[in-house]
C-alpha positions as CSV (number, residue, x, y, z in Angstrom):
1,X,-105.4,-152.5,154.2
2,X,-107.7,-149.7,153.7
3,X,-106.2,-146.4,153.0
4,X,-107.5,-144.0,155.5
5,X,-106.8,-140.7,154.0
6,X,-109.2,-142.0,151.1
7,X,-112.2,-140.6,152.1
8,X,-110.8,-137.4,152.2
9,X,-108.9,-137.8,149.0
10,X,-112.3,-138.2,147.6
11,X,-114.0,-135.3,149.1
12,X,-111.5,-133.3,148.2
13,X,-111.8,-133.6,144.6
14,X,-115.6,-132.7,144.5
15,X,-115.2,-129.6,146.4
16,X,-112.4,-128.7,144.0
17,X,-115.4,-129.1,141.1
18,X,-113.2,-131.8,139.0
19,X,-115.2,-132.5,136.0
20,X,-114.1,-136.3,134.9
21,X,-115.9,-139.4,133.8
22,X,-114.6,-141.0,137.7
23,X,-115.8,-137.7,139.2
24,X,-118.7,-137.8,137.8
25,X,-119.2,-140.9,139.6
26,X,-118.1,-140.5,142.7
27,X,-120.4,-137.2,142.9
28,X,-123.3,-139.5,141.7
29,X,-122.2,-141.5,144.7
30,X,-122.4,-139.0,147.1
31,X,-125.1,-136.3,146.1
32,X,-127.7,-139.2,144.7
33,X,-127.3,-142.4,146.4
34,X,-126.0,-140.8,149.8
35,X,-123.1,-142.8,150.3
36,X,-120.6,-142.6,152.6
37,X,-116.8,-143.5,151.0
38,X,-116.0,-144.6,154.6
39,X,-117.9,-147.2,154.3
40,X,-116.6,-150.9,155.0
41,X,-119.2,-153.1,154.7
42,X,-118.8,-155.8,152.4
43,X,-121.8,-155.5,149.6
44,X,-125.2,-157.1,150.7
45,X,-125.8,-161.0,149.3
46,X,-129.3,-162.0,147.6
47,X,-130.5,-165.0,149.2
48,X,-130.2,-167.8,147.0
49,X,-134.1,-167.9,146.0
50,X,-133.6,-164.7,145.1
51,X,-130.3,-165.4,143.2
52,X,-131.9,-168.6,141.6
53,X,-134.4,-166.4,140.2
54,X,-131.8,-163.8,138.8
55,X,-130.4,-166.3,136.9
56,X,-133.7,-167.5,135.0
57,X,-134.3,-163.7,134.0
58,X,-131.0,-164.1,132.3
59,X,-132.5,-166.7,130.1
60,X,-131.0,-166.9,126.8
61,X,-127.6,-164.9,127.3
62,X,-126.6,-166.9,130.8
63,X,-126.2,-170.4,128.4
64,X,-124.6,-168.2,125.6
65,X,-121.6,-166.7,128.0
66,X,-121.0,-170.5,129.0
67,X,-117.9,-171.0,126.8
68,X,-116.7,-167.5,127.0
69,X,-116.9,-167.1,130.5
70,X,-114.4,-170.5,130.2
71,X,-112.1,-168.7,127.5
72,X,-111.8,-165.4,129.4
73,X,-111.2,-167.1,132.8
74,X,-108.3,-169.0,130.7
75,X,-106.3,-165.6,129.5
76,X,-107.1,-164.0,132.5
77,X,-107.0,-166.7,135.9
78,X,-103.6,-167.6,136.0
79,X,-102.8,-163.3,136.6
80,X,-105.3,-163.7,140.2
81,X,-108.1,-162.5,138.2
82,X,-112.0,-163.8,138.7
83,X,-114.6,-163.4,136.1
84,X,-118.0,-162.6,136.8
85,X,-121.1,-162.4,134.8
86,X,-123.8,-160.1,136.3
87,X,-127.4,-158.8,135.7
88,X,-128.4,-155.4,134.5
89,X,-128.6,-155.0,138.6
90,X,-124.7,-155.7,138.8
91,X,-125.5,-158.8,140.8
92,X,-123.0,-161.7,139.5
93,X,-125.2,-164.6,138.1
94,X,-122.4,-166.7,137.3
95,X,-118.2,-166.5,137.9
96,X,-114.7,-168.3,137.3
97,X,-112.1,-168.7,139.6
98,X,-109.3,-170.7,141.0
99,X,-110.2,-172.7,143.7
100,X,-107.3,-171.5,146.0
101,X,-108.6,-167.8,145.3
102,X,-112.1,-168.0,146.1
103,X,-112.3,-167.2,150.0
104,X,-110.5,-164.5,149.1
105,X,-112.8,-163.3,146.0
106,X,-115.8,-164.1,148.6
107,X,-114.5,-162.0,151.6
108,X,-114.6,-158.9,149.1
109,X,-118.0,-159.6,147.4
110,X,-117.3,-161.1,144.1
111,X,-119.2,-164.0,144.3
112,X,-122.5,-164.6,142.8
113,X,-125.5,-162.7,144.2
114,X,-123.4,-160.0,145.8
115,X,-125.3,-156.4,145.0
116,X,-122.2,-154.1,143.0
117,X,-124.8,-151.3,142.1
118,X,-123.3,-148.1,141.8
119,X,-126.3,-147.5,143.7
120,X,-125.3,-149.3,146.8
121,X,-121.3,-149.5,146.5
122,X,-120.7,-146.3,144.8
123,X,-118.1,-145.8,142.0
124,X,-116.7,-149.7,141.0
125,X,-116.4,-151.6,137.7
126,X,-119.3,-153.1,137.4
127,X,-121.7,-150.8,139.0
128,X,-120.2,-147.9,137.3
129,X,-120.2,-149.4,133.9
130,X,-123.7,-150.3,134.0
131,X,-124.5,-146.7,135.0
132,X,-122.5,-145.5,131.8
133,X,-123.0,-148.3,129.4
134,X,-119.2,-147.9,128.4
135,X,-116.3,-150.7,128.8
136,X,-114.0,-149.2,131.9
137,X,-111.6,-149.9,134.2
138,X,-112.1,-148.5,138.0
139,X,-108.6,-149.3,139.6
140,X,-107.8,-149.5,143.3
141,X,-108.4,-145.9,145.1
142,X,-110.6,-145.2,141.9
143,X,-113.3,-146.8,143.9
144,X,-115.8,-144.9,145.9
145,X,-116.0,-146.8,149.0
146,X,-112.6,-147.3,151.0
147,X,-113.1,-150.8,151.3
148,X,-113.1,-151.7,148.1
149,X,-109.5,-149.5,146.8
150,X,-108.1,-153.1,146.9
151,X,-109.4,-153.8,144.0
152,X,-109.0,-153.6,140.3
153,X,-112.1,-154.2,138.0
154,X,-112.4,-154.1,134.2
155,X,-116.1,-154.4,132.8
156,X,-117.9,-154.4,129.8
157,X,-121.5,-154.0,129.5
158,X,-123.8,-156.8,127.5
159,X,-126.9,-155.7,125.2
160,X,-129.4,-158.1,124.5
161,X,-131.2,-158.8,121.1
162,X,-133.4,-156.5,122.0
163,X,-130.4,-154.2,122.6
164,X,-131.4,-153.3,126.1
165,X,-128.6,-153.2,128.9
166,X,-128.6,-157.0,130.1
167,X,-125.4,-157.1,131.9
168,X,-122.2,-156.5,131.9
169,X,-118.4,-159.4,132.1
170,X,-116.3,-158.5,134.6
171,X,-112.6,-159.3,135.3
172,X,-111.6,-158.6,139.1
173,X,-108.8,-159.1,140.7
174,X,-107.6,-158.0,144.6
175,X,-103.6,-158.2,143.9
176,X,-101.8,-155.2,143.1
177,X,-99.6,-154.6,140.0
178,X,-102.1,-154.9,137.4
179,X,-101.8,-151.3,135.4
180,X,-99.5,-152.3,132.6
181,X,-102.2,-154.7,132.0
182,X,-105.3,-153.0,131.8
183,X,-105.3,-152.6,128.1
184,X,-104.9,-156.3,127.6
185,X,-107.6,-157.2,130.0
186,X,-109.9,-154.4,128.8
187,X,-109.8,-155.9,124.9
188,X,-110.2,-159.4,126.2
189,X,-113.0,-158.3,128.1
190,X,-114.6,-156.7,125.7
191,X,-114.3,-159.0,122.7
192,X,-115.4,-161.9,125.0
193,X,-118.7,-159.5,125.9
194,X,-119.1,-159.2,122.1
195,X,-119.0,-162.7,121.4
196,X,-122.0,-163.7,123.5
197,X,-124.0,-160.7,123.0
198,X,-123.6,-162.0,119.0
199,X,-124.1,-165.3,120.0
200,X,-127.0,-164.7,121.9
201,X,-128.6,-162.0,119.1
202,X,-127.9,-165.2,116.5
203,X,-129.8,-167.5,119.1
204,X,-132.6,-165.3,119.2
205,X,-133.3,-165.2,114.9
206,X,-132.1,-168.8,114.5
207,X,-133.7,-169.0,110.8
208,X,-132.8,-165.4,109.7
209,X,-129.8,-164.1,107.9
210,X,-127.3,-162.0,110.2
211,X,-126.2,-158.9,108.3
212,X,-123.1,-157.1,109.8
213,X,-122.9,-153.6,109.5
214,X,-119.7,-151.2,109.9
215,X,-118.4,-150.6,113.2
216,X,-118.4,-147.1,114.2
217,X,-118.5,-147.9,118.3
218,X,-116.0,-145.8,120.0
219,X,-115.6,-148.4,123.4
220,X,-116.6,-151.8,120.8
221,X,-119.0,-152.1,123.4
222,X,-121.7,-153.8,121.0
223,X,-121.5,-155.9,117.9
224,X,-123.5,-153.8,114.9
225,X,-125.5,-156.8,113.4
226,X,-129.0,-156.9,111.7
227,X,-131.6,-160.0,111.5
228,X,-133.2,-160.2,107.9
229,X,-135.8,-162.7,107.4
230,X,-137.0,-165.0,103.8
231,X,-138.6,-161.5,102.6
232,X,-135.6,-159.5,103.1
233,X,-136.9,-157.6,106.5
234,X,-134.9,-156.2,108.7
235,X,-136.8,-158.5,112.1
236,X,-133.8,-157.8,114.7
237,X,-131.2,-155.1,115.3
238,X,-128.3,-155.1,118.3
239,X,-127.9,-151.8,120.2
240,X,-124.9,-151.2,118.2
241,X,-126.8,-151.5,114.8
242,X,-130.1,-149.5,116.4
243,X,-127.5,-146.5,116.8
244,X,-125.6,-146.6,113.8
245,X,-129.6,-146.3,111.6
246,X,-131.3,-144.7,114.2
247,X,-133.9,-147.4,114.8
248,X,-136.5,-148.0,116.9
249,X,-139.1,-151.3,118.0
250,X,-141.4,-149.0,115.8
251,X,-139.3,-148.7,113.0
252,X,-138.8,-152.4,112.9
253,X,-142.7,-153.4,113.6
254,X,-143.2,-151.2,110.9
255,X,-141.1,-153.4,108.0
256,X,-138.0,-152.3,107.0
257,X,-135.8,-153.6,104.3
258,X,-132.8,-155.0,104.3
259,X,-130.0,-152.4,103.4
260,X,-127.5,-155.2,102.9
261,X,-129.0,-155.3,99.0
262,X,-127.4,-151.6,98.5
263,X,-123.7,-151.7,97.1
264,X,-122.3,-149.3,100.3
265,X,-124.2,-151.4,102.6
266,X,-122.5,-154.8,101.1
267,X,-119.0,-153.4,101.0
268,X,-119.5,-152.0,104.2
269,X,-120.0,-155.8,105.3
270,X,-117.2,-156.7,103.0
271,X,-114.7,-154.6,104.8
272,X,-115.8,-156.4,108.3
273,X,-115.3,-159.8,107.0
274,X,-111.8,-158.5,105.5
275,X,-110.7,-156.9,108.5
276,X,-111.8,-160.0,110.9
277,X,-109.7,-162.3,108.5
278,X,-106.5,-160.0,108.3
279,X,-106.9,-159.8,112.1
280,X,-106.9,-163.5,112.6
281,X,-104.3,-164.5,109.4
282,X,-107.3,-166.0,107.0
283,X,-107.9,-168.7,109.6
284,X,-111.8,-168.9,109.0
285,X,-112.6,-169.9,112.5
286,X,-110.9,-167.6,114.4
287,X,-112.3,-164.9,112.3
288,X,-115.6,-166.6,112.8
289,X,-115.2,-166.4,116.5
290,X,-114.5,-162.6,116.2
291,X,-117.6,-162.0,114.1
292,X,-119.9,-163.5,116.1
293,X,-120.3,-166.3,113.8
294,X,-120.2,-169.9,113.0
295,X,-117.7,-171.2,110.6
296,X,-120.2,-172.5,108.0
297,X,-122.1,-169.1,108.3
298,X,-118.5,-167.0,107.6
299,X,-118.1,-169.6,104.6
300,X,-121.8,-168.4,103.1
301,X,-120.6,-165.0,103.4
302,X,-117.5,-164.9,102.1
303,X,-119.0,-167.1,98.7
304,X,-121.5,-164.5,98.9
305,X,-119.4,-161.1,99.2
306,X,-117.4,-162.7,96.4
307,X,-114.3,-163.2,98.9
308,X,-113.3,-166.6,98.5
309,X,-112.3,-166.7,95.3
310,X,-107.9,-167.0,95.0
311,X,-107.6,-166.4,98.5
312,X,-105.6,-168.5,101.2
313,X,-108.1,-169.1,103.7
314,X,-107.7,-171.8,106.2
């Protein structure tokens, strides 16, 4: 049941001036899209031309989130949890849940083509985390809206190859008792969103050589790769590798050269492999799947980065 002191709760904490990330939002919610947290209306539904269409401007990352969607809705289904895929809009596209569970999941608007906006549902996970382009939690009376402090949302926002805000993989879930767990989710969430957004970057340069560069990202929110083409140019960048070398659709129609051929550059991508493998105990898959990277491609780096040799890798 609602909470009905929450509206007030949440009033009270912008007239007192707080000045956090979730009061941030909430004033957002109030001063710019006019909201009212008393609100308890369920979030509007596209109609299902309009959803169908949603979906096709997904393209290339909807088929790429196939098997992880699957993987994360196996770690995470059997705790109540749903997992939902959504546009740059924060409309879900595509989901995973237990059959049992889903007239629940629908009564509260995580379904596909429900509108979670921060724009139209105030502070929530995916919403919020779209606005902020950060991986986040928004738990219970975090919310904006009273209806929605039943529920418990971890997000992580997808990139495209273009490394424009495409998305963002949710794991909701309306049963209470979830806090020691938010770490746990958060991290699968996030290296789930990091394994399409790779996949889906490696999709889009099929015949070009993915160069990994060191990750510096505070929230892992994006994997730092590079596309480098027969000439040794630098043709693709993720949002995570624009930032770390400051680059630009200029920069890159311009011609720039692979920095993989520098010795900092190479041990830089050294140290990734290395840490993926220690991570995963040498298993070469695994590590592969952490990457963002098939197993024969991992093999061609490691002979490459001179890694291989008198190592236990399996």
């Amino acid at each position: 049941m609602a909470d009905p002191g929450h509206a007030e709760k949440v009033l009270s904490v912008l007239r007192d001036g707080a000045a956090t990330p979730l009061a941030a939002s909430w004033r957002r919610s109030l001063t710019q899209h006019h909201l009212d947290p008393e609100n308890r209306k369920p979030p509007e539904i596209l109609s299902e031309a309009e959803l169908r269409a949603a979906q096709d401007q997904m393209g290339s990352l909807l088929a790429a989130a196939q098997d992880n969607l699957d993987a994360l809705f196996q770690a995470v289904g059997d705790g109540g949890c749903c997992v939902l895929l959504t546009n740059a809009e924060g409309v879900p596209v595509d989901r995973r849940g237990v059959a049992a569970d889903d007239p629940v999941f629908r009564r509260w608007g995580l379904w596909n083509g429900a509108m979670w906006s921060e724009a139209r549902e105030g502070t929530n996970g995916i919403g919020t985390c779209i606005a902020e382009q950060r991986v986040l939690t928004i738990h219970r009376d975090q919310h904006f809206h009273t209806r929605n402090i039943g529920l418990s949302c971890t997000v992580a926002p997808l990139f495209d190859a273009a490394g424009r805000l495409a998305g963002a993989l949710d794991v909701s879930s309306c049963r209470p008792g979830l806090e020691g767990l938010t770490g746990l989710i958060e991290r699968a969430v996030t290296d789930a969103a990091r394994r399409i957004e790779a996949r889906a970057f490696r999709e889009a340069f099929p015949k070009a050589r993915i160069v990994l560069l060191p990750d510096a990202s505070a929230d892992r929110a994006s994997t730092p790769m590079l596309a480098v083409d027969g000439d040794d140019l630098v043709i693709g960048a993720s949002r995570a590798a624009r930032i770390a070398l400051k680059l630009t659709d200029e920069t890159l129609r311009k011609g720039l050269p692979s920095p993989d051929r520098t010795a900092d550059l190479n041990e830089a991508e050294r140290a990734a492999v290395r840490r993926a493998l220690t991570q995963t105990g040498g298993n070469v898959s695994a590590a592969a799947a952490v990457l963002g990277l098939s197993r024969a491609t991992l093999n061609r780096k490691l002979k490459r980065l001179d890694l291989a040799r008198g190592r236990e890798f399996h």
